[in-house]
VEXFI-901765 format. One record per residue (C-alpha): residue in one letter; x, y, z. Coordinates in nm, 3 decimals. Example, Ala and Ser with C-alpha at 12.3 -4.5 7.8 and 13.67 -1.06 7.14 Angstrom:
BEGIN
<'a',<1.230,-0.450,0.780>>;
<'s',<1.367,-0.106,0.714>>;
# end
This chain:
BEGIN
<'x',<-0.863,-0.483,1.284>>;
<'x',<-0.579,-0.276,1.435>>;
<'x',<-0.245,-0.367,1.297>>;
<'x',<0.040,-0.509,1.472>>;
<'x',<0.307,-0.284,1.271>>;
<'x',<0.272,-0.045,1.007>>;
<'x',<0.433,-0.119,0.701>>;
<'x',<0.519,0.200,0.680>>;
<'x',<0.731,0.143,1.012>>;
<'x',<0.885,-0.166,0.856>>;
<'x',<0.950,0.049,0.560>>;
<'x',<1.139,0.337,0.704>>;
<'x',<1.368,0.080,0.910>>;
<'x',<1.496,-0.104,0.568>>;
<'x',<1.591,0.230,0.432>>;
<'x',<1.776,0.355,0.796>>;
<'x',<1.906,-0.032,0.776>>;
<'x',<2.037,0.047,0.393>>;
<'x',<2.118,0.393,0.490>>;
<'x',<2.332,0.300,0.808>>;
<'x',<2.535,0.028,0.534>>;
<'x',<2.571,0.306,0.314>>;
<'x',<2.706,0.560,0.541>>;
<'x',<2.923,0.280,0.707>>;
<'x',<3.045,0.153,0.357>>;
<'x',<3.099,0.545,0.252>>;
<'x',<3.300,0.609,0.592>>;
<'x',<3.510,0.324,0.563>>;
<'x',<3.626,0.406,0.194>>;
<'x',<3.648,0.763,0.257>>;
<'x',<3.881,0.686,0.540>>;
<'x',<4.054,0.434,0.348>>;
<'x',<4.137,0.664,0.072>>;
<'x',<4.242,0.949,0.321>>;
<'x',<4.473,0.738,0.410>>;
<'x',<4.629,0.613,0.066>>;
<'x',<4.630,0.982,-0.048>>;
<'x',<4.812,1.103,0.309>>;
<'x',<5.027,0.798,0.208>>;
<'x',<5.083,0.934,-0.160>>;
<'x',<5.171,1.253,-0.063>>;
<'x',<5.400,1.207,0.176>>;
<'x',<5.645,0.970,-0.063>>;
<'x',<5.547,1.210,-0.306>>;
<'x',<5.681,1.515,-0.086>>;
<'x',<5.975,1.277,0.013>>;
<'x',<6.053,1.168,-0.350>>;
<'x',<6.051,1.553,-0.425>>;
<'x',<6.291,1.632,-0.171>>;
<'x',<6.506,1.367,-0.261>>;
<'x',<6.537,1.434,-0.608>>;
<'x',<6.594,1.825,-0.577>>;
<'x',<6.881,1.765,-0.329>>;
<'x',<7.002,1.460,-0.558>>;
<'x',<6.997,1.779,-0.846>>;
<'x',<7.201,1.992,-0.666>>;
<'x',<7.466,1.713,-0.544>>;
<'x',<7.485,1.650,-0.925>>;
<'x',<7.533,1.922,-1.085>>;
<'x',<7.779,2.058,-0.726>>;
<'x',<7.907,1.730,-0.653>>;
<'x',<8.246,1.513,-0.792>>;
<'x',<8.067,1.462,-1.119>>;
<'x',<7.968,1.853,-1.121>>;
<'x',<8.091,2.208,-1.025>>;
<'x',<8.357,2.012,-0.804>>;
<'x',<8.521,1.769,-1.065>>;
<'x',<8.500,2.125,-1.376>>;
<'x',<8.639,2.350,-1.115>>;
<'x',<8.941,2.131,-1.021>>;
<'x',<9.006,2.016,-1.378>>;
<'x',<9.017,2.408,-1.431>>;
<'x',<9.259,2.493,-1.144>>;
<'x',<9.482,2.131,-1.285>>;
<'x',<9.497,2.190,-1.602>>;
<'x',<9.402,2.570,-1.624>>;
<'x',<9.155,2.535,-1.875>>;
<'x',<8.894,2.763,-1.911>>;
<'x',<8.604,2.559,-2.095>>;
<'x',<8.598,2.398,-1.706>>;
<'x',<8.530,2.675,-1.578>>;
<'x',<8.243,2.810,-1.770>>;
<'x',<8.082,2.446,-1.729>>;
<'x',<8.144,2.505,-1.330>>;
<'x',<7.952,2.865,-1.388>>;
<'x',<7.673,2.733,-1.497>>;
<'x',<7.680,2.399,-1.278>>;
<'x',<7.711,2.593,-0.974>>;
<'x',<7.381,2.833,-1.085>>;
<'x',<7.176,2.526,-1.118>>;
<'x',<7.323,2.357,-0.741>>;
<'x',<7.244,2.657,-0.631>>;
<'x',<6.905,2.644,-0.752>>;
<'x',<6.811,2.287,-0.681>>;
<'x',<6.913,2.382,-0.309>>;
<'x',<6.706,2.649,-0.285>>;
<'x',<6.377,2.457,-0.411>>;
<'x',<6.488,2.227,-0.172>>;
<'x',<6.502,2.422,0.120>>;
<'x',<6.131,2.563,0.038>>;
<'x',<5.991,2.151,0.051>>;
<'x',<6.259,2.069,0.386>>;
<'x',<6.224,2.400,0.594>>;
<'x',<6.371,2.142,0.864>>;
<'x',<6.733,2.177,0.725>>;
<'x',<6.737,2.498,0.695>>;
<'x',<7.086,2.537,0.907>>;
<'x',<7.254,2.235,0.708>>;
<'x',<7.117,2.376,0.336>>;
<'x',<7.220,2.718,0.431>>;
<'x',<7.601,2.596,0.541>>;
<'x',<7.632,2.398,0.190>>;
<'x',<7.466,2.725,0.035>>;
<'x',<7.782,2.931,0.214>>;
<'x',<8.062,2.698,0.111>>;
<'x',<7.890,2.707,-0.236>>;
<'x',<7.899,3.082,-0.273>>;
<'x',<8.256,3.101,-0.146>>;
<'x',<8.368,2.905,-0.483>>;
<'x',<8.136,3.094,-0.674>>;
<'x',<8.318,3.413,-0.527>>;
<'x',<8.644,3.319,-0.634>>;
<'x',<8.516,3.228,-0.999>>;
<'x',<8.626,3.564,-1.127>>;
<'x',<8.995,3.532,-0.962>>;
<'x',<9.034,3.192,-1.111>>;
<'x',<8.975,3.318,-1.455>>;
<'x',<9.196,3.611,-1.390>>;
<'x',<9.439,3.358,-1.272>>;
<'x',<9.398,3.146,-1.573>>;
<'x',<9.417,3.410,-1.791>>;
<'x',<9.751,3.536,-1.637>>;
<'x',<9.867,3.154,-1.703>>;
<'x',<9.953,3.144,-1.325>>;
<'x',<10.066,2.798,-1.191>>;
<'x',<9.787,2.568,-1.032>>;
<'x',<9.986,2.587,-0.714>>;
<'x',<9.946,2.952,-0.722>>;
<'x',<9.605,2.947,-0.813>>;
<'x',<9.496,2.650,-0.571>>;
<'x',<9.628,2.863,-0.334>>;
<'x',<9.392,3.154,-0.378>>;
<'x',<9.069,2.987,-0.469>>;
<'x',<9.118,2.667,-0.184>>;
<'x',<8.764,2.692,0.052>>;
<'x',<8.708,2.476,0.340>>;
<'x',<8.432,2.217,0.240>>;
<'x',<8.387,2.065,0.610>>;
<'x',<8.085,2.237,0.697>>;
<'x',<7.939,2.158,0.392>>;
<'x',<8.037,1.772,0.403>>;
<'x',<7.874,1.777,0.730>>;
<'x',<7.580,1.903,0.638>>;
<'x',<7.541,1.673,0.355>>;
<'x',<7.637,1.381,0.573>>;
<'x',<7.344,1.504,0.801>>;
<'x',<7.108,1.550,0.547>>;
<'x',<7.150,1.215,0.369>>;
<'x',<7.160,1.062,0.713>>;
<'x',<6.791,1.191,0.769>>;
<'x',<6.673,1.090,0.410>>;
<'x',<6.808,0.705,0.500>>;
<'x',<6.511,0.725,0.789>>;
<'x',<6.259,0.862,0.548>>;
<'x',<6.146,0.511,0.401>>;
<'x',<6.107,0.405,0.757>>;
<'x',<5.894,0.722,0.836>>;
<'x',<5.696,0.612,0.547>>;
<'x',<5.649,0.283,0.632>>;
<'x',<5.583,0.388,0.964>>;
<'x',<5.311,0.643,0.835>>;
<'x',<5.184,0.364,0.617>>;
<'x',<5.130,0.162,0.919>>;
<'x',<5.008,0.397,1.136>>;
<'x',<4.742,0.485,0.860>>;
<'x',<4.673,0.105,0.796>>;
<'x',<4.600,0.097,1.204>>;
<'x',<4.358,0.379,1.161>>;
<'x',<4.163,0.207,0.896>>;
<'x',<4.146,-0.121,1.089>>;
<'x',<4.004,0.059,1.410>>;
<'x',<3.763,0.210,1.176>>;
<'x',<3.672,-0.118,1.012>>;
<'x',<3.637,-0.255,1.384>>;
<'x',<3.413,0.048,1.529>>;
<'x',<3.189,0.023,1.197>>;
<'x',<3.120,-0.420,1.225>>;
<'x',<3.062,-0.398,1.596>>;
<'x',<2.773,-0.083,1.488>>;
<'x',<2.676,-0.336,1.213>>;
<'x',<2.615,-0.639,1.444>>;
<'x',<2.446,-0.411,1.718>>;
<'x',<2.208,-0.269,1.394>>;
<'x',<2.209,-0.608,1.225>>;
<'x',<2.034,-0.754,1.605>>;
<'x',<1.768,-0.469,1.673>>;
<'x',<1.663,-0.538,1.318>>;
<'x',<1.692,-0.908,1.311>>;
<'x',<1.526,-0.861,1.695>>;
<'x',<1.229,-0.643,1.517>>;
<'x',<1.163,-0.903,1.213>>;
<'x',<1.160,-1.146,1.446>>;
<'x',<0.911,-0.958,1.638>>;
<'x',<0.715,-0.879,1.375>>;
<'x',<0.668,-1.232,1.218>>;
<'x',<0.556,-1.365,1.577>>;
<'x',<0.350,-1.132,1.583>>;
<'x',<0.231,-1.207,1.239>>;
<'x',<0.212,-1.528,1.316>>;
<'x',<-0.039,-1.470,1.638>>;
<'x',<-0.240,-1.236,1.395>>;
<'x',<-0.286,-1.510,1.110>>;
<'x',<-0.364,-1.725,1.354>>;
<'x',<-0.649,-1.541,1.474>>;
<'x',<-0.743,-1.428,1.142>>;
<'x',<-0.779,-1.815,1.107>>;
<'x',<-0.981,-1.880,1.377>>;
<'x',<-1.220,-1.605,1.297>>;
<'x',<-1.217,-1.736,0.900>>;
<'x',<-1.324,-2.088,1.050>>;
<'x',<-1.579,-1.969,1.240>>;
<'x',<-1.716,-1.676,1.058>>;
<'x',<-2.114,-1.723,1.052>>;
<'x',<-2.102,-1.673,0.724>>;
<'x',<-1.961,-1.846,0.407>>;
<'x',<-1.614,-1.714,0.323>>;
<'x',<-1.404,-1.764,0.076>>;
<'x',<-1.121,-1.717,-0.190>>;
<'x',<-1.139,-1.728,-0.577>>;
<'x',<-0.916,-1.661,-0.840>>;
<'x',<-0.998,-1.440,-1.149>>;
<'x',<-1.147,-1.765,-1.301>>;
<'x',<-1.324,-1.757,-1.023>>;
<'x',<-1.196,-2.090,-0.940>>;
<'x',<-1.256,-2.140,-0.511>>;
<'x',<-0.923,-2.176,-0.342>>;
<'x',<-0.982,-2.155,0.014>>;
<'x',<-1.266,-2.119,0.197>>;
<'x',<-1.421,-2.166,0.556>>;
<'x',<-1.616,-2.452,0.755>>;
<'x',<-1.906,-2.251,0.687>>;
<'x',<-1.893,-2.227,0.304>>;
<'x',<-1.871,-2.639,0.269>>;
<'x',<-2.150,-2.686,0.490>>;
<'x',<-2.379,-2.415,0.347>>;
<'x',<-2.279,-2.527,-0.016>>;
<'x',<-2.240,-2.925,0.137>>;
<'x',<-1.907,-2.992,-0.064>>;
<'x',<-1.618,-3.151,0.138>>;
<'x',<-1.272,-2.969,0.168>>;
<'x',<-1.121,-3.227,-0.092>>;
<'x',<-1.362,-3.109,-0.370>>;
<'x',<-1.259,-2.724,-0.262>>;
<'x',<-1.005,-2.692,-0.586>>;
<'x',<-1.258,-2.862,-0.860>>;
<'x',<-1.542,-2.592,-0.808>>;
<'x',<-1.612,-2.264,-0.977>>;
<'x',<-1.781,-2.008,-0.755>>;
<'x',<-2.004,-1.957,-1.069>>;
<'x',<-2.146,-2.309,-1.061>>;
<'x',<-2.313,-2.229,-0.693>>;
<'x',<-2.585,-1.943,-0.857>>;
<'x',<-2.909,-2.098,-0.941>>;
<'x',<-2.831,-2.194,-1.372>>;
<'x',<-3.089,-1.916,-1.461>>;
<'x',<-2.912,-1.666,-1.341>>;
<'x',<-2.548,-1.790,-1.404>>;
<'x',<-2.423,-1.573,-1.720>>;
<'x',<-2.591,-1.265,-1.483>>;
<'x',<-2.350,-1.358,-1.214>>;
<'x',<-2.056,-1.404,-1.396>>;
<'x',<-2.089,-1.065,-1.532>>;
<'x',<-2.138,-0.924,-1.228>>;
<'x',<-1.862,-1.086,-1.089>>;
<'x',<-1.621,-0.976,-1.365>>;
<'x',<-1.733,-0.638,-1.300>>;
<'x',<-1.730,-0.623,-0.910>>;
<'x',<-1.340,-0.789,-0.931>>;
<'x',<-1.200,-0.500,-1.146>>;
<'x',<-1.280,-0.290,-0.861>>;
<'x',<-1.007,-0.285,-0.537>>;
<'x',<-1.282,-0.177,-0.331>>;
<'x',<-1.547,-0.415,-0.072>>;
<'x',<-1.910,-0.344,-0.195>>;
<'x',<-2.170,-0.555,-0.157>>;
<'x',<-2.298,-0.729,-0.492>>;
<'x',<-2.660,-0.719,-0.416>>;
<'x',<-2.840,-0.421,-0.534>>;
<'x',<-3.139,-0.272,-0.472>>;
<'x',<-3.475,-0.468,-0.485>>;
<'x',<-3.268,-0.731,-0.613>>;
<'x',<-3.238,-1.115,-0.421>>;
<'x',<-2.885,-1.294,-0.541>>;
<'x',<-2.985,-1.692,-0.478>>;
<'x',<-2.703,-1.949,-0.419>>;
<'x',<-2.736,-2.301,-0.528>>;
<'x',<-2.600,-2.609,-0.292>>;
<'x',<-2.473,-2.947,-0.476>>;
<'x',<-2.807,-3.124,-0.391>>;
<'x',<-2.965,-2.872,-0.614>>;
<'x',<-3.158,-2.672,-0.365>>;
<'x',<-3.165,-2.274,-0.377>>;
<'x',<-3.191,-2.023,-0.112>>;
<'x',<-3.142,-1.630,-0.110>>;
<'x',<-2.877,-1.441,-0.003>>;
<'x',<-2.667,-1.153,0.040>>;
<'x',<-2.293,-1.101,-0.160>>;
<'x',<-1.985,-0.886,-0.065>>;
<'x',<-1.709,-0.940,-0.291>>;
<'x',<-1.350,-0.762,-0.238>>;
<'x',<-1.061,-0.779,-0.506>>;
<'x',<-0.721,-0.744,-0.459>>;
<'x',<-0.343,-0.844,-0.683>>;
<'x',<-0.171,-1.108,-0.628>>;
<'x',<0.142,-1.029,-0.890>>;
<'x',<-0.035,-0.976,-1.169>>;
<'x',<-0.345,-1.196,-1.098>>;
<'x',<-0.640,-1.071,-0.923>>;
<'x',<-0.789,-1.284,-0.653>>;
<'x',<-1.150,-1.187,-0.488>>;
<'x',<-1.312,-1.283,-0.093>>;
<'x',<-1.663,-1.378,-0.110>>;
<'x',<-1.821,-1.279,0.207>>;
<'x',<-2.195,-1.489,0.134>>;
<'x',<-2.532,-1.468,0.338>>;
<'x',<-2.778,-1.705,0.372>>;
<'x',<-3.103,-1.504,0.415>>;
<'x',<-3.320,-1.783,0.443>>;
<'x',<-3.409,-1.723,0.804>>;
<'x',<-3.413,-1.362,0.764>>;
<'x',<-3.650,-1.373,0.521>>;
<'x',<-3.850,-1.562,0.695>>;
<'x',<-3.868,-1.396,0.989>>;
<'x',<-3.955,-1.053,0.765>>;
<'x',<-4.221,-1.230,0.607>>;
<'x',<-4.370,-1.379,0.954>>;
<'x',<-4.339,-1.006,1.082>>;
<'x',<-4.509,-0.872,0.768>>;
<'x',<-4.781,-1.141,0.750>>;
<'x',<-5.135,-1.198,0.901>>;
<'x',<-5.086,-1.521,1.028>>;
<'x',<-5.443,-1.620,0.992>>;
<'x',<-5.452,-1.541,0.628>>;
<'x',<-5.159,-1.559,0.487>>;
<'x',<-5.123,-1.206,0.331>>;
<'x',<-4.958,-0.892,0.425>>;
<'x',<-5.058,-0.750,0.812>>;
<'x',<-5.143,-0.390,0.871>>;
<'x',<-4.769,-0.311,0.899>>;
<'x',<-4.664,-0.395,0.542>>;
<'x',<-5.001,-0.235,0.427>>;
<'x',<-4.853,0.113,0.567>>;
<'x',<-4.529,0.024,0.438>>;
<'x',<-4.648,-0.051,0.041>>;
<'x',<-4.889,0.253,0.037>>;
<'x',<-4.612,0.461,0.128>>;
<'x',<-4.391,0.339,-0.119>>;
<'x',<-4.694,0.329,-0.378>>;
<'x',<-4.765,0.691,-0.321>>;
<'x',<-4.393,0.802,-0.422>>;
<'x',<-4.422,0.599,-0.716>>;
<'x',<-4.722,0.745,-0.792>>;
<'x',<-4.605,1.041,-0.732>>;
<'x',<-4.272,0.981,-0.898>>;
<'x',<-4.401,0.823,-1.226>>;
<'x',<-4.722,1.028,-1.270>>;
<'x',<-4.928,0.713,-1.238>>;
<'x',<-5.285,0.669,-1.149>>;
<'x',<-5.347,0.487,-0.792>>;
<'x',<-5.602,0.378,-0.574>>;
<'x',<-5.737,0.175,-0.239>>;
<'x',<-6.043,-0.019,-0.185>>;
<'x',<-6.133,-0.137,0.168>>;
<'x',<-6.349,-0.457,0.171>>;
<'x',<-6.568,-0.542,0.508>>;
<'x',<-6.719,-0.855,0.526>>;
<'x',<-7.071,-0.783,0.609>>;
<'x',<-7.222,-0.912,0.964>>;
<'x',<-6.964,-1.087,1.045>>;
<'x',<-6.982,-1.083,1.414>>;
<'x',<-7.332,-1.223,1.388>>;
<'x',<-7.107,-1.528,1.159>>;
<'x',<-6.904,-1.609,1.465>>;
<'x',<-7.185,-1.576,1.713>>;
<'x',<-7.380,-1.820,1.530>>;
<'x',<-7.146,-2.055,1.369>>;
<'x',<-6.838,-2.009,1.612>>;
<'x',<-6.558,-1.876,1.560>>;
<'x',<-6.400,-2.138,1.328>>;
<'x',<-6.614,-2.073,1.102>>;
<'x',<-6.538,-1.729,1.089>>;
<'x',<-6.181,-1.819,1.058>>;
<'x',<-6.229,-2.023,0.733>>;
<'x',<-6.420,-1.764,0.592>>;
<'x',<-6.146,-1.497,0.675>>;
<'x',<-5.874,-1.757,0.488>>;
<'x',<-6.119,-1.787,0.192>>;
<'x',<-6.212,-1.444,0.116>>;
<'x',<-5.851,-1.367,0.104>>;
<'x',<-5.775,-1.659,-0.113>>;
<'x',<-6.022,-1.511,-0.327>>;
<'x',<-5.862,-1.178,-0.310>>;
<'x',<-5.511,-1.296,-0.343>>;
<'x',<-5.573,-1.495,-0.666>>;
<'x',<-5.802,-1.196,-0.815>>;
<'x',<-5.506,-0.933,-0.804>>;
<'x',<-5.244,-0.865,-0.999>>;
<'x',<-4.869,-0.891,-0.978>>;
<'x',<-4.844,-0.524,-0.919>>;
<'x',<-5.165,-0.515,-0.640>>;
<'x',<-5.121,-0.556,-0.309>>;
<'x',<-5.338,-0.739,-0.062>>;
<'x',<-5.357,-0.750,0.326>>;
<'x',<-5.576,-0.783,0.618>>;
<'x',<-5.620,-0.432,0.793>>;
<'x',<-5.801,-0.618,1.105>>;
<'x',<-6.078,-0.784,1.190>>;
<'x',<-6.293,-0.855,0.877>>;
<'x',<-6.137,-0.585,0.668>>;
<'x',<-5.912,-0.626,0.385>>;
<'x',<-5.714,-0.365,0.191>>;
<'x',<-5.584,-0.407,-0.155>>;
<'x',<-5.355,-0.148,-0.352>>;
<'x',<-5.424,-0.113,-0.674>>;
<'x',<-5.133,0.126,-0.869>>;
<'x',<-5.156,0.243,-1.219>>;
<'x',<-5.519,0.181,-1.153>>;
<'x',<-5.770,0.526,-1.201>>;
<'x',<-6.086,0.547,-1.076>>;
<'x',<-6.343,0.335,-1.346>>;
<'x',<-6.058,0.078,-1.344>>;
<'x',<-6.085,0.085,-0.911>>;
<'x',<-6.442,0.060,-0.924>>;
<'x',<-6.500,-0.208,-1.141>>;
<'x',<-6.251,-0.419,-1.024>>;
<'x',<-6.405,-0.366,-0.681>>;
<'x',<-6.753,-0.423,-0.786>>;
<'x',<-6.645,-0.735,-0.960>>;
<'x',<-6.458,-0.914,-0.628>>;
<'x',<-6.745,-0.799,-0.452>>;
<'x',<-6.990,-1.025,-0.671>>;
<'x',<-6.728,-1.284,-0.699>>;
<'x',<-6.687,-1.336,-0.365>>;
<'x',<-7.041,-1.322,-0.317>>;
<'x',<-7.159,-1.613,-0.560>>;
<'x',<-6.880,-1.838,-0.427>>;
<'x',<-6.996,-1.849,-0.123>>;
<'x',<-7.327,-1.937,-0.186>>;
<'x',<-7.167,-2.308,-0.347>>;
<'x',<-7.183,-2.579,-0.103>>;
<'x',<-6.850,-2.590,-0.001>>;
<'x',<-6.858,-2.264,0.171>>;
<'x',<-6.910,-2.258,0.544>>;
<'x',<-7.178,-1.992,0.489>>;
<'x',<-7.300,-1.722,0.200>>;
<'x',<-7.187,-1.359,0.322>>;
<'x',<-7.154,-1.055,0.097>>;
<'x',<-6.902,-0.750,0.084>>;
<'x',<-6.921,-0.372,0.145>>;
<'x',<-6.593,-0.200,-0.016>>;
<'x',<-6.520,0.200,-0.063>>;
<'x',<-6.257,0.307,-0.335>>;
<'x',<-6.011,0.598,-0.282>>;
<'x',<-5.804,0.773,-0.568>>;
<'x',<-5.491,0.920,-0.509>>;
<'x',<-5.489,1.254,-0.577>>;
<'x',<-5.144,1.493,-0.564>>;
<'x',<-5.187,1.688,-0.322>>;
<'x',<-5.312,1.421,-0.100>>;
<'x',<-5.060,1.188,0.143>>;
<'x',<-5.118,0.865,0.202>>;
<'x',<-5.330,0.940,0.509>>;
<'x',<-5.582,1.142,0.343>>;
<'x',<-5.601,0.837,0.039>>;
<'x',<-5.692,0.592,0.282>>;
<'x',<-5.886,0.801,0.499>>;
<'x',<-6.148,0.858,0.194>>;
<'x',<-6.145,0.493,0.100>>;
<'x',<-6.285,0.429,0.495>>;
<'x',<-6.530,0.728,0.483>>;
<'x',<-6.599,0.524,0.106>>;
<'x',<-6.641,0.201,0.328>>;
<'x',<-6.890,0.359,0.599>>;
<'x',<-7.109,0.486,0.363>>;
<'x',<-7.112,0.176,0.168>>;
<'x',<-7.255,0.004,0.462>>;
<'x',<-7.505,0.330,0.516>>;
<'x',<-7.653,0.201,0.189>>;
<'x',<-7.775,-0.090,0.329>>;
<'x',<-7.434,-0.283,0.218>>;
<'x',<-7.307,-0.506,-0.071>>;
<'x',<-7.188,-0.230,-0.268>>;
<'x',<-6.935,-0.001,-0.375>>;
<'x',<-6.895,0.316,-0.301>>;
<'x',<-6.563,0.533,-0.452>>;
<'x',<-6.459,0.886,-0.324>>;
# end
């Protein structure tokens, strides 16, 4: 039965399914925490700026260079003035790392960085000047410098850092924005995803559903018995055909044990097989060569038939479907094509069909075999005088006669006509004549008793089966065996 899907198919689309959430999930916090570091780094770059310039207005500013190197020109003191040399250094510093992070105020950093370098310049006259014990009038004097362009310039640059939290918030917003357009563009690809494979499942299972509803159909009305067991071998489902082959009723389904259906003789051989046959995953049939499997129905009555079994898991149980034959018609349509229907034993086409499969036995096993050919003797002249139902009777009795003489292993049949053929394997030649001989005269002094229709007597001619003969040739001699029986005047035996 061709699939509707492969689960292979259905398969692969739950891992793009998975893989698509992945990806999606992986996009969205990548792009997330893009946006947190940008964020990050960006107050980190601003917080640097802020506090290298916040440096260098320290150490130049009021509480700095500025406030030592006036308290050195007021009160001429020269321990201000070294603290000033080395206050300035650092200012000058700080600006300097803070022009490499703010490139953008270049022009206002390098105007402080010019009013800056003017005091520094006149740091040597003021210590001359202090030195010389000059008045601060004098001295303020020389050393005055005109801080407006760097005032400006600071006024500028603090006027641009009082925007910088709103750049940052702004930044912050614009990367929140970003993240919520992502978010948007990845749920509408996750609906659109989510419906073709919500569409396909749904798909699927009608389809599914369609298919087990044909696979119910056909399980109702299979021609033959079908049905489920567990590894008890407990039935749990089976078809319209099973309860009216086995004649239990669908409410006794769950109370019968697919063991108690097998003839009782052979129940403990079916069970075994049965055990065996489930621990294989494969469907083989359970009958094996030469050998009949017979069910039993409630009533008690048994018939033969054929038994496929196929296991499979069901977590970590294993259930079984018994596919069962009833060969009861079969059989009896072989046997009506395989029997003389006059007689009642094997036609001339199962007679070529056992000696060939005696002679490979024979042949296989190293056994002795042989074939006698019995021919009533005037026969014709039986039917032209006593009709021919007569004859008929005394075709049925002969092979009654013949049919209780044999063995289990012999084979007997009606070649045509008045002749009969029996196989006899593992039978040599002494053991082939006498029995011959000896149905010969048994047949002959039985129908000489009253209750035969009339007395007749028996020519027969014994072949043995010799290796380098065929089955041809071994029947061929036991006819040449025959005609020269009758040559002899008949009643007799004659073995090639």
């Amino acid at each position: 039965m061709r699939h509707p899907f492969k689960p292979f198919k259905i398969f692969s689309l739950a891992i793009l399914y998975v893989v698509f959430l992945v990806a999606a999930f992986y996009i969205l916090m990548a792009s997330i925490n893009q946006s947190q570091q940008d964020w990050k780094r960006h107050t980190y770059e601003a917080l640097e700026k802020t506090a290298y310039f916040n440096d260098a207005m320290v150490a130049l500013g009021y509480g700095g260079f500025i406030h030592d190197f006036k308290n050195a020109v007021i009160r001429r003191d020269l321990s201000y003035l070294r603290r000033a040399e080395t206050e300035i250094e650092v200012g000058l510093d700080s600006l300097q790392k803070y022009l490499q992070h703010s490139p953008e105020h270049e022009a206002e950093v390098r105007a402080i960085q010019s009013v800056v370098s003017q005091y520094r310049n006149n740091l040597a006259r003021l210590r001359h000047m202090l030195e010389e014990k000059q008045s601060a009038e004098a001295i303020d004097a020389v050393v005055r410098v005109d801080d407006a362009p760097a005032i400006a310039a600071i006024e500028t640059i603090l006027a641009s850092h009082a925007q910088r939290p709103n750049q940052l918030f702004a930044h912050a917003d614009s990367a929140h924005q970003r993240v919520n357009q992502m978010l948007l563009v990845i749920l509408c690809a996750l609906v659109l995803v989510s419906i073709l494979v919500f569409s396909f499942i749904r798909y699927v299972n009608k389809r599914l559903a369609i298919k087990l509803k044909d696979l119910e159909v056909i399980f109702s009305c299979a021609p033959n018995a079908i049905f489920s067991v567990d590894e008890h071998g407990t039935i749990i489902s089976a078809n319209r055909e099973t309860m009216r082959l086995f004649g239990f009723s669908k409410r006794a389904l769950n109370r019968i044990n697919v063991d108690d259906l097998v003839p009782s003789g052979t129940k403990e051989k079916h069970k075994k097989l049965r055990l065996e046959f489930q621990k294989s995953d494969r469907v083989q049939p359970m009958s094996q060569r030469n050998t009949i499997f017979y069910g039993k129905k409630l009533n008690g009555d048994v018939f033969p038939a054929s038994i496929s079994i196929a296991t499979y898991g069901v977590g970590d149980e294993k259930h079984s479907i018994v596919v069962i034959k009833d060969l009861s018609d079969e059989m009896q349509y072989k046997s009506q094509a395989n029997t003389d229907p006059l007689t009642k034993v094997a036609n001339r086409r199962a007679i070529n069909r056992q000696l060939s499969a005696a002679v490979s036995r024979s042949n296989r096993q190293q056994t002795p075999l042989a074939v006698c050919i019995f021919d009533i003797d005037h026969f014709k002249s039986v039917n032209d005088k006593h009709g021919h139902l007569v004859g008929d009777d005394v075709l049925q009795r002969v092979a009654k006669i013949f049919s209780d003489a044999v063995r289990k292993t012999d084979f007997v049949g009606r070649w045509g006509g008045e002749e009969f053929v029996i196989i006899l394997e593992d039978t040599d030649r002494d053991g082939a004549l006498h029995f011959a001989d000896k149905l010969r005269e048994e047949v002959k002094r039985r129908s000489l008793e009253s209750d035969f229709p009339v007395a007749i007597t028996l020519s027969a001619g014994v072949s043995v089966y010799c290796r380098d003969d065929n089955k041809e040739c071994l029947f061929n001699h036991a006819d040449q065996a025959l005609y020269r029986a009758k040559e002899s005047g008949r009643d007799c035996v004659v073995v090639i």
